[in-house]
N, C-alpha and C positions, 0 to 999 in steps of 0.2 A: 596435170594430164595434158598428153597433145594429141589433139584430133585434128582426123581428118581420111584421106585416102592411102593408100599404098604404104602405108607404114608397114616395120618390119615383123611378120606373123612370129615370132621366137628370136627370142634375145639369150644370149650374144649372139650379132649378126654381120658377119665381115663385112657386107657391103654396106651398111651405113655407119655413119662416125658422129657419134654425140658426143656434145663439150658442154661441160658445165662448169662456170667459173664463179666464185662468192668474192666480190671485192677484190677482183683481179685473181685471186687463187684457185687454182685447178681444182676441184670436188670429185671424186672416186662416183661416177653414175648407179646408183642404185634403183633397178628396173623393179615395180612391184609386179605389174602385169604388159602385155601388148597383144594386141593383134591388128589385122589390117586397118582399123579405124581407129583405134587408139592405144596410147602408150604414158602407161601413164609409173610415173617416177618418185623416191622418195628424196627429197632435200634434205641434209643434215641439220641439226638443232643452229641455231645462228643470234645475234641478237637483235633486238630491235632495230629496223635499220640497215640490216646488213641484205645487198644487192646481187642475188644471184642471175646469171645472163647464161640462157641455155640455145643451143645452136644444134640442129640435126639434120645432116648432110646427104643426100638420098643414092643410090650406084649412078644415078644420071646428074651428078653434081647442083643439085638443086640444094640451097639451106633455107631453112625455116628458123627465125631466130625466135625469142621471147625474152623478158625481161619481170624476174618476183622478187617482189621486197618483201620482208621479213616485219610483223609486227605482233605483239602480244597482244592487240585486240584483236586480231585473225588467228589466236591461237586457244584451242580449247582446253579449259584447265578442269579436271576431275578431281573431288575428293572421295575419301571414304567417308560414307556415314555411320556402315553397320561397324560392327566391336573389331577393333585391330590386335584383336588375342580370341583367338579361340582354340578349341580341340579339332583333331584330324577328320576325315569324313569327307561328306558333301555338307558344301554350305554356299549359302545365298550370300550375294555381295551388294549391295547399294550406294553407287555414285550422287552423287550431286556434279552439275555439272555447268560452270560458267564459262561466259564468255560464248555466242555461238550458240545459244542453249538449243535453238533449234536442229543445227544439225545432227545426224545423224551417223554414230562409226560404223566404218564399214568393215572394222576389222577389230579386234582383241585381242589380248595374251595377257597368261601370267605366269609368272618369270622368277626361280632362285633367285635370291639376294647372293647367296654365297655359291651357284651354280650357276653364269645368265646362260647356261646353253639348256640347260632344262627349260623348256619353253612348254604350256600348256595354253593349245588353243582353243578358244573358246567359241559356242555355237550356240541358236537359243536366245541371247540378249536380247530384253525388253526396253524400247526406248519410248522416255514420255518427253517432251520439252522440259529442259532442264536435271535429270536423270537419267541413269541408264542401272540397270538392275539383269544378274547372269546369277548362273549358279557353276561351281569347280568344286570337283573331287580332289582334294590334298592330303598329303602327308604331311610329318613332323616338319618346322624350317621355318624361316626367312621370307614371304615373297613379294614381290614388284607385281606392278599393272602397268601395260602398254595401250592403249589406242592410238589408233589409226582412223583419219577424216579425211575422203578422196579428195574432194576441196580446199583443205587446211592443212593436209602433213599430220604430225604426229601432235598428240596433248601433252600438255603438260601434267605431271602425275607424279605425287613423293611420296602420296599414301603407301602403306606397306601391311602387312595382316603375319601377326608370329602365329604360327600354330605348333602349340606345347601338346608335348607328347609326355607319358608317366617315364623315368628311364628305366630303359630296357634290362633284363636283367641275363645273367650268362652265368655256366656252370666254369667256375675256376680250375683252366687245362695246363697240362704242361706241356710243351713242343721244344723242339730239336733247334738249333742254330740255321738248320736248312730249311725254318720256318712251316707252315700250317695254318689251320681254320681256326678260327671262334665265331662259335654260335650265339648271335645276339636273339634273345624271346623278349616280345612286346609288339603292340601294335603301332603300326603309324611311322614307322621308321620310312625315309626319305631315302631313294637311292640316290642322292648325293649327301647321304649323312657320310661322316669322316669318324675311324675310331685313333685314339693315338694309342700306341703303343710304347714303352719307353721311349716317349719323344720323336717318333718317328708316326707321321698320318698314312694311314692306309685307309682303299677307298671300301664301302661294302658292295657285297654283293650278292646276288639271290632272295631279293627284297622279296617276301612272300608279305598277306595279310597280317601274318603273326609272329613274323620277324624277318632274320634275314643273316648274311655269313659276310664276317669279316677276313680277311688274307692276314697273316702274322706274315713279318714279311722277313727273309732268310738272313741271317747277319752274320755269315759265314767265315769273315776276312779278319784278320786280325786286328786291323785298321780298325773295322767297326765294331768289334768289342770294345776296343782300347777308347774309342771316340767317345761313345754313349754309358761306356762301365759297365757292357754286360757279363763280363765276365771278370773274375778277379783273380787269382790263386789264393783258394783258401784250405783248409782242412775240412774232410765233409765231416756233418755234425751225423750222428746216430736216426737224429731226426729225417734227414733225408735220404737215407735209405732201408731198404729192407734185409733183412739177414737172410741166408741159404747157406745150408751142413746139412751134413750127415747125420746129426745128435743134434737134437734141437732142443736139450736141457738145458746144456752148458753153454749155448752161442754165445748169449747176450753178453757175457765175462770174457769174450775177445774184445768185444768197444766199447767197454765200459772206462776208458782210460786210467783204469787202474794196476800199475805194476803189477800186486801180488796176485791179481787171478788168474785163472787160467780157464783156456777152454779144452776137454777134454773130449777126445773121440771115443767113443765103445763101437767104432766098424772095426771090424778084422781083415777088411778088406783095404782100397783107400779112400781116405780118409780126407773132406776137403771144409771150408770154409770159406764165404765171401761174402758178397754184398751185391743186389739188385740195385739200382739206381733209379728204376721205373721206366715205362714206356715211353718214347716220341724224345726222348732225351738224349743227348749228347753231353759224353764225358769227357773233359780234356785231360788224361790225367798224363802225370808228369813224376810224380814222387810216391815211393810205399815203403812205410816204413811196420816193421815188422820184429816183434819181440819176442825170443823164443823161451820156454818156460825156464824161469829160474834156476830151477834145481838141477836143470843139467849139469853137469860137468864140464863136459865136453857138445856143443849144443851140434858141431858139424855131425857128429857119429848120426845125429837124427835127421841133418835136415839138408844134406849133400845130396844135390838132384830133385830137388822141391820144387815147382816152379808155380809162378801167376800165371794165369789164363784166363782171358778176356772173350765175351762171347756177345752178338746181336740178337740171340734168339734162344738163349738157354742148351741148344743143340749142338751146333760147332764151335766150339773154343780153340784160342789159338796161343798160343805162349807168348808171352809179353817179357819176363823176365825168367831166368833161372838161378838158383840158389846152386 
């Protein structure tokens, strides 16, 4: 901290020019607070020993220098003592705290391991000589502790606390190549929790108390089928779709892969058969092959002007091929 008079009320401030240099190397200024009496700055982590030389130059060229050395008995080190696993919630944290035991932070956080911009600030903490004691509301994850000591810079801290969550569970969807949602159910999920998807992480979103919405994410290009193997050419199985006719006796003996049956219409009108593929789905199709009943004769006399047709909605169909 550098007190004193006329210092700058709000930083960054073009009319003064602070230098901070650690053993000759320039250091990026990191301002925590200032105003007219003081300004006070955080120094990077450094080691024992290492010599930072700060200068701040005022609009009427006046410089103020100083000069801090770096030691681990000037650096306050916290552990965890409560349990470093627990469940989601609010829960109480208890440091131990060496080195320095008497001062006091004047600042907290705690911080994703696997997010560090999730930051949760903390407000509240109890400090006794030698301990400090807070309570945080967390989700599922990973997290770090930060202190801060206006006197001393930042503690040293490696403690970390995992908070296990049950996994979540989700109703098994199908979606399109132009991607969609899945709905994760459970509690405790962390909006920086990551779902993968065939190998591919997407972030969630819509963290509510009782779950929360994942993005499918579109894998539309060719490239990105071919990359990850989501698509293959294959023959659809029976299983994956559903039948539509006009006679719903006989369908099931058009895919049944069996030559000798046949599917028979009793419309008098016309007469059609196909295949649903279900909702939020995209079909690449490419080949149709099509066997006309056995016992014709002559199969064209029946099937001359026949055509496939393709539809998104059961209502507009569009002809794909014709016989």
């Amino acid at each position: 901290m550098l007190s004193g008079t006329g210092l700058p009320a709000a930083w960054p401030n073009a009319n003064f020019v602070l230098n901070i240099f650690c053993n000759n190397s320039f250091v990026e200024p990191q301002i925590i607070s200032t105003n007219p009496s003081a300004l006070t700055l955080a120094l990077p982590a450094s080691t024992t020993g290492s010599l930072f030389s700060i200068s701040l130059t005022s609009p009427l060229g006046n410089t103020v220098s100083y000069s801090v050395s770096s030691s681990t008995t000037n650096t306050p080190q916290l552990t965890l003592l409560s349990s470093s696993s627990t469940s989601p919630g609010s829960i109480i944290f208890n440091f131990t705290q060496n080195n320095l035991q008497a001062a006091t932070p004047t600042s907290l956080s705690v911080y994703s391991v696997y997010n560090p911009s999730e930051i949760y600030s903390i407000s509240g903490s109890t400090h006794v000589a030698g301990s400090v004691r807070f309570t945080a509301i967390l989700s599922g994850g990973l997290y770090g502790f930060k202190f801060f000591f206006a006197s001393y810079g930042w503690a040293t801290c490696t403690s970390t606390v995992s908070i296990n969550t049950v996994a979540p569970t989700f109703i098994p969807i199908a979606t399109s190549y132009n991607g969609g949602f899945l709905t994760l159910t459970g509690t405790g999920i962390s909006t920086s929790a990551t779902v993968t998807i065939n190998g591919v992480k997407t972030q969630v979103q819509r963290v509510t108390a009782s779950g929360a919405v994942a993005v499918i994410p579109p894998f539309v290009t060719t490239l990105s089928q071919k990359q990850y193997s989501f698509a293959t050419p294959e023959k659809l199985s029976q299983s994956q779709f559903t039948i539509i006719s006009d006679t719903v006796a006989s369908q099931a003996l058009a895919f049944d892969g069996i030559m000798g049956s046949t599917y028979v219409s009793s419309s008098n009108g016309i007469c059609y058969i196909g295949i649903n593929v279900g909702n939020e789905m995209t079909l690449n199709l490419n080949r149709i092959r099509f066997f006309p009943y056995s016992q014709w004769l002559i199969a064209s006399q029946y099937l001359t002007g026949a055509h496939f047709e393709a539809s998104n909605d059961g209502n507009t169909w569009t002809t794909i091929a014709t016989v």
